[in-house]
C-alpha positions as CSV (number, residue, x, y, z in Angstrom):
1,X,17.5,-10.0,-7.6
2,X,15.7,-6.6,-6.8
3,X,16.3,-5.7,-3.2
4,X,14.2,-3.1,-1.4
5,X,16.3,-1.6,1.9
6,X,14.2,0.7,4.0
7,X,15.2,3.0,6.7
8,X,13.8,6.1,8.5
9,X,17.3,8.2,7.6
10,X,20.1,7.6,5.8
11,X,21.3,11.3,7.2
12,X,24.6,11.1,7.8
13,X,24.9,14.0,10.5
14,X,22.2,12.5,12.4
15,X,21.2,9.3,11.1
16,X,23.7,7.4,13.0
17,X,25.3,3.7,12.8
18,X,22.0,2.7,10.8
19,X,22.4,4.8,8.3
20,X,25.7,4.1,7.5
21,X,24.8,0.5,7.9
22,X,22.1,1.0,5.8
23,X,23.9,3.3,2.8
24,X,27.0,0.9,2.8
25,X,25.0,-2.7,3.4
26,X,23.2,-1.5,0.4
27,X,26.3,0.2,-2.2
28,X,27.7,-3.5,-1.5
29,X,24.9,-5.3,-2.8
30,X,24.6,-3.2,-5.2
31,X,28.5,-4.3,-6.3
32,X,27.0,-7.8,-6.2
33,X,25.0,-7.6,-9.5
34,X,21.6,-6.6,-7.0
35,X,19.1,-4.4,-8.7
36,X,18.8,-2.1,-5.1
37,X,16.7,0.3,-4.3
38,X,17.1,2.0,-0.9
39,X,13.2,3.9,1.0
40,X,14.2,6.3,3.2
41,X,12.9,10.0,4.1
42,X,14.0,13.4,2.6
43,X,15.9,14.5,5.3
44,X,20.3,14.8,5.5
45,X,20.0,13.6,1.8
46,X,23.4,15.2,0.5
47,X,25.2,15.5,-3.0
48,X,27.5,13.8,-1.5
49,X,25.4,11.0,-0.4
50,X,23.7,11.0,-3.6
51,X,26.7,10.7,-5.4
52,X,27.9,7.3,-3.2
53,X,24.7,5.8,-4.6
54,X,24.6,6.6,-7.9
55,X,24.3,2.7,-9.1
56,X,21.1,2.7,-6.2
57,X,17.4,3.9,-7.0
58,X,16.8,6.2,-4.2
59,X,13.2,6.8,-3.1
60,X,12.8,9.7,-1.1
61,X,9.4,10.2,0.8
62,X,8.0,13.6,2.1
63,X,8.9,13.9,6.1
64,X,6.3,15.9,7.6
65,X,7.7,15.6,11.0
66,X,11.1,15.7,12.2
67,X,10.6,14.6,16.1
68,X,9.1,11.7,14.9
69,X,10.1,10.9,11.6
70,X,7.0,10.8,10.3
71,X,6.5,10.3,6.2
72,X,4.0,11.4,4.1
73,X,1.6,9.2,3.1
74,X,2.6,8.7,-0.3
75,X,0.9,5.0,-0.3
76,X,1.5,4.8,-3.9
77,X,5.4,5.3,-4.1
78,X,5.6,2.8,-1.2
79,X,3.2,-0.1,-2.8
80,X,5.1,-0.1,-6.3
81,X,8.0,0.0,-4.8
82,X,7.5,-3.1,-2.6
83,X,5.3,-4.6,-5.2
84,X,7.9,-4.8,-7.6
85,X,10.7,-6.2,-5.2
86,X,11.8,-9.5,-4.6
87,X,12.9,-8.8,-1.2
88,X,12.9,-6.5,1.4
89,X,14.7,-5.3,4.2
90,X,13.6,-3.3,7.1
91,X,16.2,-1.3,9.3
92,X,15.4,0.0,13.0
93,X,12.4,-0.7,15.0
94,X,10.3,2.4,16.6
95,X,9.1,3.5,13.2
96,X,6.0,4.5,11.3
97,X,8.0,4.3,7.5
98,X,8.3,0.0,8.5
99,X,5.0,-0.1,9.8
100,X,3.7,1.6,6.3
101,X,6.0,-0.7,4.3
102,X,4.3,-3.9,6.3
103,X,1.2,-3.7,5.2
104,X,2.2,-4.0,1.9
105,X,5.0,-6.4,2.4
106,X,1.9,-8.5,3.8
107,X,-0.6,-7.4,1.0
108,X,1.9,-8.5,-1.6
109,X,3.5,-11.7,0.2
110,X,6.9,-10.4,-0.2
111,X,9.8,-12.2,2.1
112,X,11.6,-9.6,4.3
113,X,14.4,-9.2,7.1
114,X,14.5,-7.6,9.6
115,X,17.7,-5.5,11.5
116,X,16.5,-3.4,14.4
117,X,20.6,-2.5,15.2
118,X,20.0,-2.6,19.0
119,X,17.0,-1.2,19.2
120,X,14.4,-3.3,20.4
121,X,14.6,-2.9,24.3
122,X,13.4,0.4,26.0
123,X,15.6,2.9,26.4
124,X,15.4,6.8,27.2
125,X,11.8,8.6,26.5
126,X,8.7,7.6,25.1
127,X,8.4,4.2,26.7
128,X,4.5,4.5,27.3
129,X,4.1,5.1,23.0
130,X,6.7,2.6,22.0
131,X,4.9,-0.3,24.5
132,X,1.5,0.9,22.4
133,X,3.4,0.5,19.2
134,X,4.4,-3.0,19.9
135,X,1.2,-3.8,21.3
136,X,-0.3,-3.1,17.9
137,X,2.3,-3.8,15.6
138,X,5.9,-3.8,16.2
139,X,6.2,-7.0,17.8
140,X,4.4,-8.8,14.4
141,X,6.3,-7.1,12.4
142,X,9.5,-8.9,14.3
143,X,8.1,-12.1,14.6
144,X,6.4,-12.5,11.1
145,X,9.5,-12.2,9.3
146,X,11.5,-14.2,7.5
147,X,15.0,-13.3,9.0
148,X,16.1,-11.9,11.9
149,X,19.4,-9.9,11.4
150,X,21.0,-9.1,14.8
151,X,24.7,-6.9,14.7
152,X,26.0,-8.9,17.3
153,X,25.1,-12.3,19.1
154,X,24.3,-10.2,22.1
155,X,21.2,-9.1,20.2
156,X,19.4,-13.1,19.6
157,X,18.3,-12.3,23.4
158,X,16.8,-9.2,22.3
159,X,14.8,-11.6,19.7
160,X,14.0,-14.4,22.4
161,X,12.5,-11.6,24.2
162,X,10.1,-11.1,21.5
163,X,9.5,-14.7,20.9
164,X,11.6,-15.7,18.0
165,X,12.5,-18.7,17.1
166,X,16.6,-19.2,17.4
167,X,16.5,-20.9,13.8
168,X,15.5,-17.4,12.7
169,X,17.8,-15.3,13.6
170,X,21.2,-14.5,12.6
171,X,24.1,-12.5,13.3
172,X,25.2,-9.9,10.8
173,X,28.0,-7.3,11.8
174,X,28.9,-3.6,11.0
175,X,32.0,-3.4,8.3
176,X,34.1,-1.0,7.6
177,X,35.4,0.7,3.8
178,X,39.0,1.0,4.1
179,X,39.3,3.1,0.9
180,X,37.8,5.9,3.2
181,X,39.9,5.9,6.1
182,X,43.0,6.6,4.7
183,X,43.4,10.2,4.3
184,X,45.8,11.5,6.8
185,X,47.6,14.7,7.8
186,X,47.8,15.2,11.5
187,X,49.8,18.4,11.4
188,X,46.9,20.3,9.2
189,X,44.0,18.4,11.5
190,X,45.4,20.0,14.3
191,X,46.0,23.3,13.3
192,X,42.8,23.5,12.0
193,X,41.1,22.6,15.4
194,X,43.6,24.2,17.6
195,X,45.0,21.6,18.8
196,X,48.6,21.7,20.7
197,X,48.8,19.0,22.5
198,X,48.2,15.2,22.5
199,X,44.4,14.8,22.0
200,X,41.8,12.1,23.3
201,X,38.7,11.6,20.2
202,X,35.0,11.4,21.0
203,X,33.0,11.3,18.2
204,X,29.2,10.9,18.0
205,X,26.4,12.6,18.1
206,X,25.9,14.6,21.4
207,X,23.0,12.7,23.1
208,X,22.3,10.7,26.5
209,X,22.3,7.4,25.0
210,X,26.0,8.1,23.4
211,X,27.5,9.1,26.8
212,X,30.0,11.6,26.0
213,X,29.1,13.4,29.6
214,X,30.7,10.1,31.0
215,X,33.6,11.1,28.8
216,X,33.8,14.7,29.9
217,X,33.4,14.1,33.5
218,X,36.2,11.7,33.7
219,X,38.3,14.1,31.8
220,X,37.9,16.8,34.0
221,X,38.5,14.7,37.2
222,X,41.6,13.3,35.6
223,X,43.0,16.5,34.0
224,X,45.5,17.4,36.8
225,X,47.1,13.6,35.8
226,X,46.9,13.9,32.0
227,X,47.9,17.3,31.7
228,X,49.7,16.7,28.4
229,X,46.2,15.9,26.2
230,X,43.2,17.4,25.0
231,X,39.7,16.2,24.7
232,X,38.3,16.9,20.9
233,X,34.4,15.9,20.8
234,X,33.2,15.9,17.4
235,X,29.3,15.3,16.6
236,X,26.0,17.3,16.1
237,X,24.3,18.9,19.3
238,X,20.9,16.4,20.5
239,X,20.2,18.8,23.4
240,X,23.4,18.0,25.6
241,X,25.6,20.8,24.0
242,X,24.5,23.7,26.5
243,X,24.8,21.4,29.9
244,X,28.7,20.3,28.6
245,X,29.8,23.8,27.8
246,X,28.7,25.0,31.3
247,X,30.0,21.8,32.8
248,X,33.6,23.0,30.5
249,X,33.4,26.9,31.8
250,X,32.9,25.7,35.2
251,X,36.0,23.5,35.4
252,X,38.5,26.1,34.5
253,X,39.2,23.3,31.2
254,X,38.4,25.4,28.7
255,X,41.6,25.5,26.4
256,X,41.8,22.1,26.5
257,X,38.2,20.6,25.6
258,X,36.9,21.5,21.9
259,X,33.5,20.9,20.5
260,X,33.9,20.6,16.6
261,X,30.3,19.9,15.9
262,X,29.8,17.9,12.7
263,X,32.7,16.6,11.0
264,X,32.3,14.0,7.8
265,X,34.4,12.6,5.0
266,X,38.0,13.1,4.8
267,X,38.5,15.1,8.0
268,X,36.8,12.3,9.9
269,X,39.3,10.4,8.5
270,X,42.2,12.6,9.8
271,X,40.5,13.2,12.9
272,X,41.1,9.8,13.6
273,X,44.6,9.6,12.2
274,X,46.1,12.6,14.4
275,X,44.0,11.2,18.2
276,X,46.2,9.1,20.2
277,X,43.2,7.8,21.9
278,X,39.5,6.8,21.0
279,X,37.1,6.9,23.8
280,X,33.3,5.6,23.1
281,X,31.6,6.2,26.2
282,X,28.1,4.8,25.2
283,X,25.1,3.7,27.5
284,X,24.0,1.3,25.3
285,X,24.7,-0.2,21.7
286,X,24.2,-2.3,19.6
287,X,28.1,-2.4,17.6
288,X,29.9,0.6,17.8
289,X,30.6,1.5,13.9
290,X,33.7,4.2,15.6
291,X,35.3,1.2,16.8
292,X,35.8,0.1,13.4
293,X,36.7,3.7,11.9
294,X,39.0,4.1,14.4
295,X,40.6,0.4,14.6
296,X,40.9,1.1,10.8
297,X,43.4,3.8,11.3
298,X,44.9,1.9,13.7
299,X,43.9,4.2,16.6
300,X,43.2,2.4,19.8
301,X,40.3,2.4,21.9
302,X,38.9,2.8,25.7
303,X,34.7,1.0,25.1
304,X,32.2,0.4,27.6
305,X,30.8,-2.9,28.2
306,X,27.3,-1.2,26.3
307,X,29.2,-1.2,22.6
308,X,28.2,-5.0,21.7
309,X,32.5,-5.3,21.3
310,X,34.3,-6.9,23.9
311,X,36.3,-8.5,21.8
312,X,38.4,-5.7,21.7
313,X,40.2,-6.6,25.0
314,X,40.5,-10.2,23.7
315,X,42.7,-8.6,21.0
316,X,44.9,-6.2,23.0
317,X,43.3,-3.1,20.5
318,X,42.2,-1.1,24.0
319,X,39.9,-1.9,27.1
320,X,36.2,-2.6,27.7
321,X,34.8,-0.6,30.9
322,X,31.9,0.0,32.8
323,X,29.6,2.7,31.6
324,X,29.8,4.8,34.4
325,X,32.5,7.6,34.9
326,X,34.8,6.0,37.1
327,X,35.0,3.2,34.2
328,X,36.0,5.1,31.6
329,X,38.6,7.3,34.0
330,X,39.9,4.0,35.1
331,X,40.3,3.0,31.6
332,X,42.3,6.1,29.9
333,X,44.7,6.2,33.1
334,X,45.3,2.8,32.5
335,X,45.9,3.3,28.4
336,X,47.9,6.1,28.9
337,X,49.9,5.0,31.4
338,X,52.2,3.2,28.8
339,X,52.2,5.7,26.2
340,X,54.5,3.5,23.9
341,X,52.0,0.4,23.9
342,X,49.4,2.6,22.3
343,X,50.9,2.4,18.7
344,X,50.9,-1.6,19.6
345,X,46.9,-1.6,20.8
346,X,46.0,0.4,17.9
347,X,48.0,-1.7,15.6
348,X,46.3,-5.0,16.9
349,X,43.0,-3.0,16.3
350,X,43.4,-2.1,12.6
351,X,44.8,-6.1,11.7
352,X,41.7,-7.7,13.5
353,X,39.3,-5.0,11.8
354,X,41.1,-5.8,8.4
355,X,40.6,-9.1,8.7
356,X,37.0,-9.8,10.1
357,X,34.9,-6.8,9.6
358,X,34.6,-5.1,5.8
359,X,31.2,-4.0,4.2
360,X,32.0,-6.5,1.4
361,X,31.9,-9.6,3.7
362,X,28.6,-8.4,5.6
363,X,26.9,-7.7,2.1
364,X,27.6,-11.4,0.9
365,X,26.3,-12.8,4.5
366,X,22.5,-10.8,3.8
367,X,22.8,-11.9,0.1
368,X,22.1,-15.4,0.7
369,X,19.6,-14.7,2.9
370,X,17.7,-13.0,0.1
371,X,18.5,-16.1,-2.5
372,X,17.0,-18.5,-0.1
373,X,13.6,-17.0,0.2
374,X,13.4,-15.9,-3.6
């Protein structure tokens, strides 16, 4: 079975929850016997990354523009490629790389999924350009496919509102790799960061949509009550860096917030490990992939109601909040009001991630999707 995936990025500094959806969704298909080959653009593409796929083809196309990820119109790479697949996979929504792989997913009458991750209603800039690109082609592109792959059920009203068909739709989640969460030193992590206290964990990438301002402002406000932790907010800058660290200076916080930037592999790992508490402020998602890295570890978790994962608070792993300030203070008073019923919520956390979300499980789920339309 050859399998074609196709994403934008597969950067993992900036890339996101899709692109570690996409890279992993794609290594354990690839453990399934599939011939894969994974489209993407030459941007973030590490040794590292390169190395995880080494039993992948990976087809790297030009990207002449960053803003707007933009490929290079190398029409010949992307026609063989599709030509010669028997199925193909399109990740995201709002982009030009799917739109060029369409034609010729059309041209050559190949079946193909689709998994836009959350993406399909408006949100943030560019809503004028992104109702022109559905007027012209995004919303065929959703509604011509064979499959409809949503991350959670929350997303089959995304679909309706596109006019799919329930029958063609299904629900897919993110997994985790347990093998990679379990490097741990706490001691070293914090020394490393300069961290001397008890510590509260953001980490994502440092945009509007992400909300770690929620998490910032509700630190502050609560910092006279939780004077025993830190806040440690890991992930690259997307233009909200500047605006925190004034924000920081002009509280009088400064020792005890820390911006790490980027931090990957194993010290993600022990980032996670060593933080008493995961907050994920977010404005809207689809699943929130750092609510299964940190449930792997066993770390509990404060969520808004935007992370597609209430299911959290069914469990006793953490709370579900509003996405609004006051939520998320009311949500770390109350976790760590009881600071011995953490160990319990996070342990809850790691046995219901164990048990229903892995990368394996997910993989299986998409590959008889494939063998019915071969």
């Amino acid at each position: 079975m050859k399998i074609l995936n196709v994403n934008m990025s597969i950067d993992p500094v900036r890339g996101g929850g899709t692109a570690e959806r996409t890279v992993q969704i794609t290594k354990a298909l690839s453990a399934l016997n599939c011939d894969c080959s994974l489209l993407t653009l030459d941007i973030g593409i590490t040794s590292e990354l390169k190395k995880s796929l080494k039993n992948v083809k990976l087809i790297l196309l030009k990207c002449i523009n960053k803003r707007f990820y933009i490929p290079g119109f190398d029409f010949n790479i992307i026609k063989e490629n599709v030509k010669n697949s028997d199925f193909v996979h399109l990740m995201g929504h709002w982009t030009l790389i799917n739109v060029l792989v369409y034609y010729y997913i059309k041209k050559y009458k190949k079946p193909y999924s689709v998994c836009p991750a959350g993406a399909l209603p408006f949100y943030g800039r560019s809503k004028l350009l992104k109702n022109f690109y559905n007027l012209i082609i995004g919303k065929k592109i959703i509604r011509n496919s064979d499959k409809c792959i949503g991350i959670t059920e929350n997303e089959r009203y995304d679909f309706y509102s596109y006019r799919v068909p329930d029958q063609k739709i299904i629900s897919i989640p993110n997994g985790i790799n347990i093998e990679d969460y379990k490097f741990k030193n706490n001691q070293s992590f914090k020394k490393k960061y300069n961290i001397s206290k008890k510590f509260i964990l953001f980490l994502g990438r440092l945009n509007h949509i992400k909300g770690p301002d929620i998490l910032l402002n509700a630190f502050i406000d609560l910092k006279e009550k939780i004077q025993d932790y830190q806040l440690l907010i890991i992930g690259p800058d997307e233009g909200m860096l500047d605006e925190m660290m004034k924000k920081v200076k002009s509280s009088n916080n400064f020792d005890d917030i820390i911006f790490a930037g980027y931090v990957g592999g194993q010290e993600k790992s022990k980032a996670y490990h060593a933080a008493d508490l995961v907050v994920i402020p977010s404005r809207q998602e689809a699943m929130s992939i750092v609510v299964l890295e940190a449930g792997i570890t066993g770390t509990p978790v404060v969520i808004t109601d935007q992370c597609g994962f209430d299911e959290i608070g069914d469990v006793n792993g953490g709370i579900v909040v509003p996405a609004t300030i006051e939520g998320v203070k009311s949500g770390i008073k109350e976790m760590l009001a009881d600071p011995d019923k953490l160990v319990e919520k996070g342990n809850n956390l790691k046995q219901f991630c164990k048990r229903y979300y892995t990368w394996a499980a997910s993989a299986k789920k998409y590959y008889e999707i494939h063998k019915q339309f071969i």
